[in-house]
PyMOL Python script that loads the backbone (N, CA, C, O; Angstrom):
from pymol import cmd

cmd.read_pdbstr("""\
ATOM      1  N   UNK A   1     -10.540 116.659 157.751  1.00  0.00           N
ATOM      2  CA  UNK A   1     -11.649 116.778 156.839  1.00  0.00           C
ATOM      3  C   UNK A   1     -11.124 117.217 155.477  1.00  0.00           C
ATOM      4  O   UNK A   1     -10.096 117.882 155.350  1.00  0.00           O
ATOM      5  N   UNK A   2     -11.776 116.867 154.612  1.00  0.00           N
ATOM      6  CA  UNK A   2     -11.248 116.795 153.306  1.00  0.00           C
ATOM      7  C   UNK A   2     -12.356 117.693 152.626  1.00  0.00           C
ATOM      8  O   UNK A   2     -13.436 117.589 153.207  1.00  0.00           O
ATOM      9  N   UNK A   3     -12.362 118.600 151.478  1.00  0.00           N
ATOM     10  CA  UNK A   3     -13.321 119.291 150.638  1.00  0.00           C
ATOM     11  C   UNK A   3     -13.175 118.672 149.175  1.00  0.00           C
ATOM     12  O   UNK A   3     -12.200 118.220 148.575  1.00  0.00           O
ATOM     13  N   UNK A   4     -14.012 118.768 148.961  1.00  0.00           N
ATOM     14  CA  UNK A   4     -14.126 117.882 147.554  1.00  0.00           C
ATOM     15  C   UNK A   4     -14.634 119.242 145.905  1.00  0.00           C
ATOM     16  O   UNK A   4     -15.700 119.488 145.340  1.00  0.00           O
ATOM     17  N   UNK A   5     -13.956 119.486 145.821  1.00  0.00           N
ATOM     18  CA  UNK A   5     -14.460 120.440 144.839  1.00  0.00           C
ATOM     19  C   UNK A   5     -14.974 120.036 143.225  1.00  0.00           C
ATOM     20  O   UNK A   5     -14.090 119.784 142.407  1.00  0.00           O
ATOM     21  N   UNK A   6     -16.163 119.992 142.874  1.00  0.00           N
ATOM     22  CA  UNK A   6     -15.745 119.786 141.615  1.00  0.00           C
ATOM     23  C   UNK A   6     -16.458 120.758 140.277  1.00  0.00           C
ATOM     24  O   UNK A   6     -17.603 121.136 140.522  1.00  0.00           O
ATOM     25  N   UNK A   7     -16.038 121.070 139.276  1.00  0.00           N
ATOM     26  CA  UNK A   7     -16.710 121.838 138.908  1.00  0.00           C
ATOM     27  C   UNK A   7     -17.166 121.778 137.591  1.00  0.00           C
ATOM     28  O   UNK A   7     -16.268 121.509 136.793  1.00  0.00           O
ATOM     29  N   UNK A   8     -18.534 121.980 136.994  1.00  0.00           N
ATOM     30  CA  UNK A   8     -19.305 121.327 135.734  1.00  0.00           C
ATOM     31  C   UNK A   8     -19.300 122.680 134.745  1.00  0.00           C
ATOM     32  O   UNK A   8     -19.608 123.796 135.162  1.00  0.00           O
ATOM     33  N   UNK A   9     -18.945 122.429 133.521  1.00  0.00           N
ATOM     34  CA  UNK A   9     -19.021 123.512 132.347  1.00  0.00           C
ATOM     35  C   UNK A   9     -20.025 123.259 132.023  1.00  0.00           C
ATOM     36  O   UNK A   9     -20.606 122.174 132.038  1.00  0.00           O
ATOM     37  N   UNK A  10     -20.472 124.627 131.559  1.00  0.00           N
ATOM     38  CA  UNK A  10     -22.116 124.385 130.927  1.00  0.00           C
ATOM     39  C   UNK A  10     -22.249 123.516 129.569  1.00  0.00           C
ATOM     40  O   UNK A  10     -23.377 123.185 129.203  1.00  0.00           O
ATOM     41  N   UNK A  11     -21.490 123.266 129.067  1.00  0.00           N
ATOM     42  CA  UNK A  11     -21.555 122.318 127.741  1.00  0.00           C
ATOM     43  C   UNK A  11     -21.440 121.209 128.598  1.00  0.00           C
ATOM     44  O   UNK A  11     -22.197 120.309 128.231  1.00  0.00           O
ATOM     45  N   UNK A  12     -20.780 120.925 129.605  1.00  0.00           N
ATOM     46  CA  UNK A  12     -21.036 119.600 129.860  1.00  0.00           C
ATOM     47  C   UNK A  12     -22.195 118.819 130.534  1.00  0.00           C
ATOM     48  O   UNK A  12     -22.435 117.626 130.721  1.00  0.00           O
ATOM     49  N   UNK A  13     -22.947 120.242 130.881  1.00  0.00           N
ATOM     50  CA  UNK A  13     -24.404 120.307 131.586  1.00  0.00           C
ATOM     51  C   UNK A  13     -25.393 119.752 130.654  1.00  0.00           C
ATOM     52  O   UNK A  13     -26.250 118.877 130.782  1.00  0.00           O
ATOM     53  N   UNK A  14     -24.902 120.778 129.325  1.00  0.00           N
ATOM     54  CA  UNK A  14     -26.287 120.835 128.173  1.00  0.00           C
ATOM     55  C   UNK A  14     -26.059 119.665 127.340  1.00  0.00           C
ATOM     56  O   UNK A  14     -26.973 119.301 126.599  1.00  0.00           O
ATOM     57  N   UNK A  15     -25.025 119.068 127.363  1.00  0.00           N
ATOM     58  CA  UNK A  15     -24.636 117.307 126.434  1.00  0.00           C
ATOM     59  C   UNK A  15     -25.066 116.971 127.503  1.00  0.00           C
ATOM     60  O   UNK A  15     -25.962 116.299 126.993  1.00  0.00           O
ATOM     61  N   UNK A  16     -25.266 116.809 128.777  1.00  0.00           N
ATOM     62  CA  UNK A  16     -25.491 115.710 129.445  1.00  0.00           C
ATOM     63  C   UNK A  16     -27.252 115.427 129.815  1.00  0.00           C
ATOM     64  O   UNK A  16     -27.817 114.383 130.141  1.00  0.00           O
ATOM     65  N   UNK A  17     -27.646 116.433 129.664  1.00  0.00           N
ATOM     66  CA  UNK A  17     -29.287 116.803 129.466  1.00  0.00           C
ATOM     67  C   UNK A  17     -30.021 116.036 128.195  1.00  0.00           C
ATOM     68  O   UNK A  17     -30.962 115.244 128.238  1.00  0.00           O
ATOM     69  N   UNK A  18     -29.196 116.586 126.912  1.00  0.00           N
ATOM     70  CA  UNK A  18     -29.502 115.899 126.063  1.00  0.00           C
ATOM     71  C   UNK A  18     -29.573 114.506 125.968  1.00  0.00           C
ATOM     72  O   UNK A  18     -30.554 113.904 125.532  1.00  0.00           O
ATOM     73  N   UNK A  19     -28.099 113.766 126.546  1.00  0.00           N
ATOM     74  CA  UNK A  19     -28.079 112.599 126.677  1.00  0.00           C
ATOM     75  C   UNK A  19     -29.590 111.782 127.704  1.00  0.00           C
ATOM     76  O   UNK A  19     -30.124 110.687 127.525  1.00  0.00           O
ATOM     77  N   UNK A  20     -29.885 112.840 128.723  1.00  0.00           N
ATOM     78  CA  UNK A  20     -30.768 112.010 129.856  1.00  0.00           C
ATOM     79  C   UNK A  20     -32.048 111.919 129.314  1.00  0.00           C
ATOM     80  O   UNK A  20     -32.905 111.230 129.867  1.00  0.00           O
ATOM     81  N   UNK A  21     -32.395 112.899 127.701  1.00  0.00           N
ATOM     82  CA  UNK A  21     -33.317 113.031 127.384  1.00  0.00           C
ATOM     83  C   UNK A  21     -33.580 111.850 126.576  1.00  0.00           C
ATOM     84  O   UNK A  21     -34.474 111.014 126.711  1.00  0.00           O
ATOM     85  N   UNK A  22     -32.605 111.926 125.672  1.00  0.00           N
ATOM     86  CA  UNK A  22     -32.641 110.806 124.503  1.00  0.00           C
ATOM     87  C   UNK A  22     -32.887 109.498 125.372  1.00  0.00           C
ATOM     88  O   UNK A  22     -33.899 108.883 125.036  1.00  0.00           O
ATOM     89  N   UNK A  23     -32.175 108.963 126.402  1.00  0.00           N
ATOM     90  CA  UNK A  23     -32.118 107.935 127.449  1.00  0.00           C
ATOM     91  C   UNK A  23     -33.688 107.775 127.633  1.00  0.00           C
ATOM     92  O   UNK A  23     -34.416 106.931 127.111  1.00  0.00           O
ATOM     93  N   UNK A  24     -34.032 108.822 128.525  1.00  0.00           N
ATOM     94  CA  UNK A  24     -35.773 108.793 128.904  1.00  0.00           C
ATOM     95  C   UNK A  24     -36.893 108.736 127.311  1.00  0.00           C
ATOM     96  O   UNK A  24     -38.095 108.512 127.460  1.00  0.00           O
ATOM     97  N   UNK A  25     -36.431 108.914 126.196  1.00  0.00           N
ATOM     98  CA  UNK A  25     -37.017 109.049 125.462  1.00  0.00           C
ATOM     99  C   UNK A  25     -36.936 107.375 124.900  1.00  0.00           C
ATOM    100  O   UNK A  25     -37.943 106.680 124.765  1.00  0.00           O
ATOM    101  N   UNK A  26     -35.846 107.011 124.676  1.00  0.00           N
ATOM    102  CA  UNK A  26     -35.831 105.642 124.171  1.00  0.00           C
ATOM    103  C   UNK A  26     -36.164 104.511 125.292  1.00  0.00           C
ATOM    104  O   UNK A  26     -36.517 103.371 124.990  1.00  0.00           O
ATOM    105  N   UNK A  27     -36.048 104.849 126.258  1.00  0.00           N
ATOM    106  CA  UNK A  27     -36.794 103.856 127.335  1.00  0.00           C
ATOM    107  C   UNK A  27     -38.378 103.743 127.537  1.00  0.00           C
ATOM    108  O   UNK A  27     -39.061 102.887 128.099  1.00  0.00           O
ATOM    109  N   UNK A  28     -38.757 105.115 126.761  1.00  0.00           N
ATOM    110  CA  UNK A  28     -40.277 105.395 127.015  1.00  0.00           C
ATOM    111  C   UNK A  28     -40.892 104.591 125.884  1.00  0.00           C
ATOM    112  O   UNK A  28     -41.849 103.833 126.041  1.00  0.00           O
ATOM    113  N   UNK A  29     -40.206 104.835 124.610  1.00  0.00           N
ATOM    114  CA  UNK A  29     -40.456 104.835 123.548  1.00  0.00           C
ATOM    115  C   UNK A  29     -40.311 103.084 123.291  1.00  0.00           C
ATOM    116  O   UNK A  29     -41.099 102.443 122.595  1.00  0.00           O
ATOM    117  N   UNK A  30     -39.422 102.646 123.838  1.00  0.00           N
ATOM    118  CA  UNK A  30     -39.684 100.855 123.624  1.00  0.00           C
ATOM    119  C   UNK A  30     -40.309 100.177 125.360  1.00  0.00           C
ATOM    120  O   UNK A  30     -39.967  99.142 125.932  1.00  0.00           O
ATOM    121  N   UNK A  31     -40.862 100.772 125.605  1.00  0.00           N
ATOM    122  CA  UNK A  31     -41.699 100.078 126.941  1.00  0.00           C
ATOM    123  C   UNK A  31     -40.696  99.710 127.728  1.00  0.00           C
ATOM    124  O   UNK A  31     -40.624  98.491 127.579  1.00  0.00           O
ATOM    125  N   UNK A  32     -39.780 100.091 128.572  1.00  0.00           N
ATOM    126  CA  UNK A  32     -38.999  99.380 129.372  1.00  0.00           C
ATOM    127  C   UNK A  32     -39.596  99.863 130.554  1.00  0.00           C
ATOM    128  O   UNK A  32     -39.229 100.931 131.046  1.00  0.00           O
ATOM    129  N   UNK A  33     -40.340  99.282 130.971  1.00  0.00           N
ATOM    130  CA  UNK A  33     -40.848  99.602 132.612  1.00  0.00           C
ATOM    131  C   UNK A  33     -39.895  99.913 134.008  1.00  0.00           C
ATOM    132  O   UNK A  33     -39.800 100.788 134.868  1.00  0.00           O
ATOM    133  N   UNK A  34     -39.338  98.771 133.697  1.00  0.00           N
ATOM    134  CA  UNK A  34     -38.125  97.900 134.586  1.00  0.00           C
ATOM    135  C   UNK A  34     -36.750  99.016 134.623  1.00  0.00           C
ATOM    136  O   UNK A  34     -36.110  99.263 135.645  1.00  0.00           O
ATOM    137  N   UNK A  35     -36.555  99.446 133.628  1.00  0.00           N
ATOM    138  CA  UNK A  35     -35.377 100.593 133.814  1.00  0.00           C
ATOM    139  C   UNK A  35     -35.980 101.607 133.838  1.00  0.00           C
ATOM    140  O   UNK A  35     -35.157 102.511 133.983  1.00  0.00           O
ATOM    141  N   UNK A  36     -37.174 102.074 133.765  1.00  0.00           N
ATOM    142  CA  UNK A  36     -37.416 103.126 133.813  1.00  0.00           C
ATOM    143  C   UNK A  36     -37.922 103.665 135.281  1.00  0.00           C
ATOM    144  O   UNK A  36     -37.863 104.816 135.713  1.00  0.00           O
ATOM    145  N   UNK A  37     -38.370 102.641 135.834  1.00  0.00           N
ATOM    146  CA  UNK A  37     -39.143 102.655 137.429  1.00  0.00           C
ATOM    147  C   UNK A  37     -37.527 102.881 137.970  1.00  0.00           C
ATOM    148  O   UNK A  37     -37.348 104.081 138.181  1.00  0.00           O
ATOM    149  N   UNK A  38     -36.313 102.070 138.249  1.00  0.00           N
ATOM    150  CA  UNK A  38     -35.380 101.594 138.600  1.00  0.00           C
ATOM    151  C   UNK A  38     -34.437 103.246 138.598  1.00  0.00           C
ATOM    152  O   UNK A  38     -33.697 103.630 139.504  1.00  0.00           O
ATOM    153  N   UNK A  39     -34.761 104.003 137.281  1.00  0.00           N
ATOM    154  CA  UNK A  39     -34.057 105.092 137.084  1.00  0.00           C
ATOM    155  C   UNK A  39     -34.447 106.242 137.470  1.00  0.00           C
ATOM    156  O   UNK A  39     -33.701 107.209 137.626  1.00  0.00           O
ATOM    157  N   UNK A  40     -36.002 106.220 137.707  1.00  0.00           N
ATOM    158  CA  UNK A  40     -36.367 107.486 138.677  1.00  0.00           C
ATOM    159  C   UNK A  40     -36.330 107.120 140.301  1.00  0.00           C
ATOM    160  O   UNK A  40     -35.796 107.922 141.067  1.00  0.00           O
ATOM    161  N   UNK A  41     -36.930 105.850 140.818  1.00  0.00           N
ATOM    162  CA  UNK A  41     -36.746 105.051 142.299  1.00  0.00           C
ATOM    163  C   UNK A  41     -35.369 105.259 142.565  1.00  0.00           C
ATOM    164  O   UNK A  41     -35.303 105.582 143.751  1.00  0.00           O
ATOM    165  N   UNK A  42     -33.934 105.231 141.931  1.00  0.00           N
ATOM    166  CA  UNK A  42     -32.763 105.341 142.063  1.00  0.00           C
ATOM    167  C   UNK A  42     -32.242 106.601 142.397  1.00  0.00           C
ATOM    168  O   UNK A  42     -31.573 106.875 143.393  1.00  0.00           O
ATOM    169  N   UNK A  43     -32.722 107.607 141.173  1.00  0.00           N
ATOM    170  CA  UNK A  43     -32.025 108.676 141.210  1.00  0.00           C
ATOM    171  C   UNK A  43     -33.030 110.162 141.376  1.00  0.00           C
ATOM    172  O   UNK A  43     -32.695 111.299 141.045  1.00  0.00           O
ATOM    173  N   UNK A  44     -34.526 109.663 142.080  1.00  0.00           N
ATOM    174  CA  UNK A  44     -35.216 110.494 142.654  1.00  0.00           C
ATOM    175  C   UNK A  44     -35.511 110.331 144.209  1.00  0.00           C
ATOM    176  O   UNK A  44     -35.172 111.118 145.093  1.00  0.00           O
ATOM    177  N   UNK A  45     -36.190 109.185 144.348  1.00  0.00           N
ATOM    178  CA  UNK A  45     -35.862 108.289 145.180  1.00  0.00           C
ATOM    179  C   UNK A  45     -34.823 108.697 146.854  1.00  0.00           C
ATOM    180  O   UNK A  45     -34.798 109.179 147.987  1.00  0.00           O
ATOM    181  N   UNK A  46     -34.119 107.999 145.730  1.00  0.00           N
ATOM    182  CA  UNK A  46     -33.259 107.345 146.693  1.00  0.00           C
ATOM    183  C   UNK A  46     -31.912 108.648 146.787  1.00  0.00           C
ATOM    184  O   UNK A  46     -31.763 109.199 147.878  1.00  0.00           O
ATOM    185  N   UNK A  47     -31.191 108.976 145.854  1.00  0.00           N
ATOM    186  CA  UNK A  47     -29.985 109.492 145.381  1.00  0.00           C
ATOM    187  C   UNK A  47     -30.369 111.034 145.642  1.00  0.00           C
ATOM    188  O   UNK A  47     -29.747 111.569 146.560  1.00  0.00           O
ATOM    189  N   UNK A  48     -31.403 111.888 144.888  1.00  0.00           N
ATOM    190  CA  UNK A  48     -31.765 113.439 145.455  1.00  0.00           C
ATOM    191  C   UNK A  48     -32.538 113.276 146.587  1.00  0.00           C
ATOM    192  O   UNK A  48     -32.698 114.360 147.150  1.00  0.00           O
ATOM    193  N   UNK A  49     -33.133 112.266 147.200  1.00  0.00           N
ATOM    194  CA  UNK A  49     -33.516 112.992 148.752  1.00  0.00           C
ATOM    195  C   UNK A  49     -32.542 112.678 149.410  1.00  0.00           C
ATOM    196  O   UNK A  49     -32.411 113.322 150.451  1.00  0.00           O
ATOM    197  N   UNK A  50     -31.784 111.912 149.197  1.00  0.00           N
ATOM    198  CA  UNK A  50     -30.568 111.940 150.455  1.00  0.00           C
ATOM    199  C   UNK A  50     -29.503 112.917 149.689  1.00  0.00           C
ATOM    200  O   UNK A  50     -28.500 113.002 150.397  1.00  0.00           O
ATOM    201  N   UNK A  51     -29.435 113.308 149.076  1.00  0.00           N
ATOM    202  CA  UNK A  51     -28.453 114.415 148.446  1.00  0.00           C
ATOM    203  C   UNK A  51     -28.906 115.740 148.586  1.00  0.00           C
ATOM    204  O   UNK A  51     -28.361 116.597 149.281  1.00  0.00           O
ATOM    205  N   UNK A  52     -30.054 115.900 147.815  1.00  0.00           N
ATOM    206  CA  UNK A  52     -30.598 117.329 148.575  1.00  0.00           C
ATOM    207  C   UNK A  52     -31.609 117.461 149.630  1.00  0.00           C
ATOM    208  O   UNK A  52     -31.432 118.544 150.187  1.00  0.00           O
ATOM    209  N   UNK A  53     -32.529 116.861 150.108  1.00  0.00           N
ATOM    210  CA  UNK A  53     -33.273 116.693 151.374  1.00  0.00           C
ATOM    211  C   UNK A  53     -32.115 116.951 152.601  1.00  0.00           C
ATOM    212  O   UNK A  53     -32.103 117.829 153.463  1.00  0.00           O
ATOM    213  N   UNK A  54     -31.233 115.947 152.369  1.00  0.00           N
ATOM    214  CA  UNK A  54     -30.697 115.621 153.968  1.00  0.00           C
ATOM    215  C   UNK A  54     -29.512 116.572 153.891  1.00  0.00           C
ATOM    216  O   UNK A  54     -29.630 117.682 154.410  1.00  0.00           O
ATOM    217  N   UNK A  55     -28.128 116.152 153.153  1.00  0.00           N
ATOM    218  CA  UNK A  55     -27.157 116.731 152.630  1.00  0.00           C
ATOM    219  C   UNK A  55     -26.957 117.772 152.692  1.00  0.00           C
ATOM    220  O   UNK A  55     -26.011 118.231 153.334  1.00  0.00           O
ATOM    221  N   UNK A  56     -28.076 118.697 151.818  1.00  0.00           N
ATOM    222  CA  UNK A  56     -27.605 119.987 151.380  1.00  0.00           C
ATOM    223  C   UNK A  56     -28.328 120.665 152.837  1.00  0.00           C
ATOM    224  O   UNK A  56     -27.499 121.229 153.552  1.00  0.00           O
ATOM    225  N   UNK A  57     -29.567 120.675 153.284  1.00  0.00           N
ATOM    226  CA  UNK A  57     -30.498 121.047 153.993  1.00  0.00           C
ATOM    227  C   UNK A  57     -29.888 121.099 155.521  1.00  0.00           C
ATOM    228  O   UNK A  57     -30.306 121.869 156.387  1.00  0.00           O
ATOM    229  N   UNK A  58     -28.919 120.228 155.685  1.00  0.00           N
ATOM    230  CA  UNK A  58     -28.064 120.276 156.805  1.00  0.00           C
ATOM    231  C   UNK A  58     -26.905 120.896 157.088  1.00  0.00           C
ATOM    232  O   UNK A  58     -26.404 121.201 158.170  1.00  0.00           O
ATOM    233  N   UNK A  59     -26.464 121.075 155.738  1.00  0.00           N
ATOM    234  CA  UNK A  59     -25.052 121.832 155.840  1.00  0.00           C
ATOM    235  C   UNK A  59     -23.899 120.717 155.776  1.00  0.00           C
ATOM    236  O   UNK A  59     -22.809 121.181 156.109  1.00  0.00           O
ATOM    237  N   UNK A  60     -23.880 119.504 155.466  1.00  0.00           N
ATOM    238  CA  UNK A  60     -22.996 118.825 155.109  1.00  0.00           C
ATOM    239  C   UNK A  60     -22.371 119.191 153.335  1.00  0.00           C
ATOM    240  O   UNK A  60     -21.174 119.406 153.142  1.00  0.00           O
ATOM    241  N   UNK A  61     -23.256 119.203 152.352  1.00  0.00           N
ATOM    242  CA  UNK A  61     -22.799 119.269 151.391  1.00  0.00           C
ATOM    243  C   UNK A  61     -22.666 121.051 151.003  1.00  0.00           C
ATOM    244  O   UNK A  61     -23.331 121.615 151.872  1.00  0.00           O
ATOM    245  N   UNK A  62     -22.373 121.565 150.536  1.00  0.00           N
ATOM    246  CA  UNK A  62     -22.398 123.185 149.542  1.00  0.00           C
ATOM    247  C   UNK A  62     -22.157 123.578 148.480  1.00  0.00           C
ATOM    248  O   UNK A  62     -21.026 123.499 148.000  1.00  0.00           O
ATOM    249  N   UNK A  63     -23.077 124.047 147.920  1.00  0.00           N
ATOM    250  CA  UNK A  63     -22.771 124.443 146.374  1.00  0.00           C
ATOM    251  C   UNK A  63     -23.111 125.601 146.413  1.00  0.00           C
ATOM    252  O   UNK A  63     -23.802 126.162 147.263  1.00  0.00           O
ATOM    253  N   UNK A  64     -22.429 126.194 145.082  1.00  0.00           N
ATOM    254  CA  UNK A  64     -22.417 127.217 144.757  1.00  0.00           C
ATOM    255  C   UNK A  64     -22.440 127.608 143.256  1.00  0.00           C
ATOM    256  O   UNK A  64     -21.441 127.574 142.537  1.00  0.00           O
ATOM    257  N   UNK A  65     -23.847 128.032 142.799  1.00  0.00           N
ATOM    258  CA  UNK A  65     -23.628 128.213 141.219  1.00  0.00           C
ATOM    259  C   UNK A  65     -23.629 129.532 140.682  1.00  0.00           C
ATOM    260  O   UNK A  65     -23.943 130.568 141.267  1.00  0.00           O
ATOM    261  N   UNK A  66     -23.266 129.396 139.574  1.00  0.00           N
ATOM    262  CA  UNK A  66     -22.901 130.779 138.972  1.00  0.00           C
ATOM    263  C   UNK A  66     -23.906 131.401 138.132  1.00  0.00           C
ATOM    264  O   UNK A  66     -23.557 132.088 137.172  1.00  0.00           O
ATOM    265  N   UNK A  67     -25.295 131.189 138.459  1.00  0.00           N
ATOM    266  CA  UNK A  67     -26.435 131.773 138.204  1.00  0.00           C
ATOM    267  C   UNK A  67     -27.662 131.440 139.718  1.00  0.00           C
ATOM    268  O   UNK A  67     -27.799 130.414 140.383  1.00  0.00           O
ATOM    269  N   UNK A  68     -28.092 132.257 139.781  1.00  0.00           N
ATOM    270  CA  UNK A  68     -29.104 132.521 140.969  1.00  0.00           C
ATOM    271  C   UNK A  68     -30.515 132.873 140.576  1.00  0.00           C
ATOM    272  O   UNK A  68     -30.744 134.048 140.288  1.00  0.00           O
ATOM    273  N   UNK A  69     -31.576 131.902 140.528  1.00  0.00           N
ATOM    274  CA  UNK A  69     -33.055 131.801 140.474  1.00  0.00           C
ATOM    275  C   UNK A  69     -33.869 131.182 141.160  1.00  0.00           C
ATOM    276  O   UNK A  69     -33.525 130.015 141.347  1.00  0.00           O
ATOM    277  N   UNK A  70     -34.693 131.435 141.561  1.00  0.00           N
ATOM    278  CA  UNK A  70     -35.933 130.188 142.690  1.00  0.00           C
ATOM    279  C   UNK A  70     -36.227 129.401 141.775  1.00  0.00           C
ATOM    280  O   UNK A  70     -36.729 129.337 140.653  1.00  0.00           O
ATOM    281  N   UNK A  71     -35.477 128.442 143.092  1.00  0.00           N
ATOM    282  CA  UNK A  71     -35.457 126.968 142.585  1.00  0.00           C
ATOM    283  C   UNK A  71     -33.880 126.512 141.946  1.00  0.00           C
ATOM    284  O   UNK A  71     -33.816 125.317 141.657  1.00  0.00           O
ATOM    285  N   UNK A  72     -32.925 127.122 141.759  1.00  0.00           N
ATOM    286  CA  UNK A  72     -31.630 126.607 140.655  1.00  0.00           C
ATOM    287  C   UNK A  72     -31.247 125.701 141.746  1.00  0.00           C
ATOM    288  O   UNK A  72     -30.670 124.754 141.211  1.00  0.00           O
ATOM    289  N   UNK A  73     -31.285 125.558 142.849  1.00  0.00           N
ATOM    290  CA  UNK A  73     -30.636 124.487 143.570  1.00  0.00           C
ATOM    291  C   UNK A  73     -31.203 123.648 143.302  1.00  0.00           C
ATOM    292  O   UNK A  73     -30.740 122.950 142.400  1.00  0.00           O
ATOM    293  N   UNK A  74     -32.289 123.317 143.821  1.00  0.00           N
ATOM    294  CA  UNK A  74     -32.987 122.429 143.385  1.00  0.00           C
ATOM    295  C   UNK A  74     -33.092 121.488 142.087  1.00  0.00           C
ATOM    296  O   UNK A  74     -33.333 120.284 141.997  1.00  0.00           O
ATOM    297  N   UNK A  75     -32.838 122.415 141.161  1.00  0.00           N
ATOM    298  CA  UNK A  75     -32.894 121.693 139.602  1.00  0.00           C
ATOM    299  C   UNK A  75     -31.565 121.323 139.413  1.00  0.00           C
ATOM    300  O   UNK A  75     -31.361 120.383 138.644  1.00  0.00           O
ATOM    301  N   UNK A  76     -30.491 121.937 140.024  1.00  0.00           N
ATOM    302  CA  UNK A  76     -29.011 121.335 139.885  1.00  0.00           C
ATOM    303  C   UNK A  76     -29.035 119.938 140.522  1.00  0.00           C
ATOM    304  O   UNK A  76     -28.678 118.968 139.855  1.00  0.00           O
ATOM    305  N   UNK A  77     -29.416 119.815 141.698  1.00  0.00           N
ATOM    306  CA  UNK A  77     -29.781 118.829 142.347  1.00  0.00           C
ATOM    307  C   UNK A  77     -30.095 118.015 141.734  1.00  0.00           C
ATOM    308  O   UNK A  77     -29.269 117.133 141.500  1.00  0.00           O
ATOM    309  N   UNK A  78     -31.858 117.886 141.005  1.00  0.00           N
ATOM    310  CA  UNK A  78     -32.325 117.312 140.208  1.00  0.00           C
ATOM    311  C   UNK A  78     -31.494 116.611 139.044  1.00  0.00           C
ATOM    312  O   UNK A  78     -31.493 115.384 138.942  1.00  0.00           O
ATOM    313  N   UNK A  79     -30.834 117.377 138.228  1.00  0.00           N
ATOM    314  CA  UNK A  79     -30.314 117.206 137.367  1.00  0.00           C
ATOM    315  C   UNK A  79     -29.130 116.338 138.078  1.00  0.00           C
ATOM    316  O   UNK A  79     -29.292 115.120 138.009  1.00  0.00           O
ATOM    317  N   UNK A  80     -28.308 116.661 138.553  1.00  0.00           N
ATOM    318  CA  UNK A  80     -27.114 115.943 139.468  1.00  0.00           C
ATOM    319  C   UNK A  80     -27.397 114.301 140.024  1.00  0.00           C
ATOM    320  O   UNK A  80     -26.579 113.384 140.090  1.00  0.00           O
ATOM    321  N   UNK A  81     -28.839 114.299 140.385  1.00  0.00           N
ATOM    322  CA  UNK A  81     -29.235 113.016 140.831  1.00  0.00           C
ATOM    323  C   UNK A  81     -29.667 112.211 139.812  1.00  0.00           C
ATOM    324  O   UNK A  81     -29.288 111.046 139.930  1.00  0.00           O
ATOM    325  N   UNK A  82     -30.351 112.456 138.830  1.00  0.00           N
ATOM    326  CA  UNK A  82     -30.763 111.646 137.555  1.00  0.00           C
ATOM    327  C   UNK A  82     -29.670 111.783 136.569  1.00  0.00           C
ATOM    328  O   UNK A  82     -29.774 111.101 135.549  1.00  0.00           O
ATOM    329  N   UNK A  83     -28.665 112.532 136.698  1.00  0.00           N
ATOM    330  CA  UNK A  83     -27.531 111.917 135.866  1.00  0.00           C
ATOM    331  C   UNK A  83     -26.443 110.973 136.505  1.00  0.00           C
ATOM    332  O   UNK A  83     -25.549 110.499 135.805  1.00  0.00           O
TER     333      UNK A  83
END
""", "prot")
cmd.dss("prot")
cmd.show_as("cartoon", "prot")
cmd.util.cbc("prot")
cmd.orient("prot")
């Protein structure tokens, strides 16, 4: 068995937020239905329930972050699956 470690700096968190924003903002903003259905069905969908539903909830995957609040898994998750 192999462990896979990887680990995210918070600047690379908060550029990458920005980026998903501007993304969701210009997809909203010129009507793209089609990528926009495709990008939450994908990466809500499909990508965080089998990542955090099944994954984490079972004990296959583990994380560990360096701030602790109800809910931070969850939104890492979130965030992790729509990026």
């Amino acid at each position: 068995m192999y462990d896979v470690i990887r680990s995210f700096g918070v600047d690379y968190i908060l550029f990458d937020l920005i980026f998903l924003i501007l993304f969701i903002t210009l997809l909203v903003k010129f009507k793209k239905k089609i990528p926009l259905i495709a990008f939450f069905v994908g990466g809500l969908l499909i990508n965080f329930l089998v990542d955090w539903g099944i994954w984490f909830h079972t004990g296959i995957r583990e994380i560990s972050l360096p701030f602790s609040f109800t809910g931070s898994v969850f939104l890492f998750f979130l965030w992790f699956s729509l990026s």
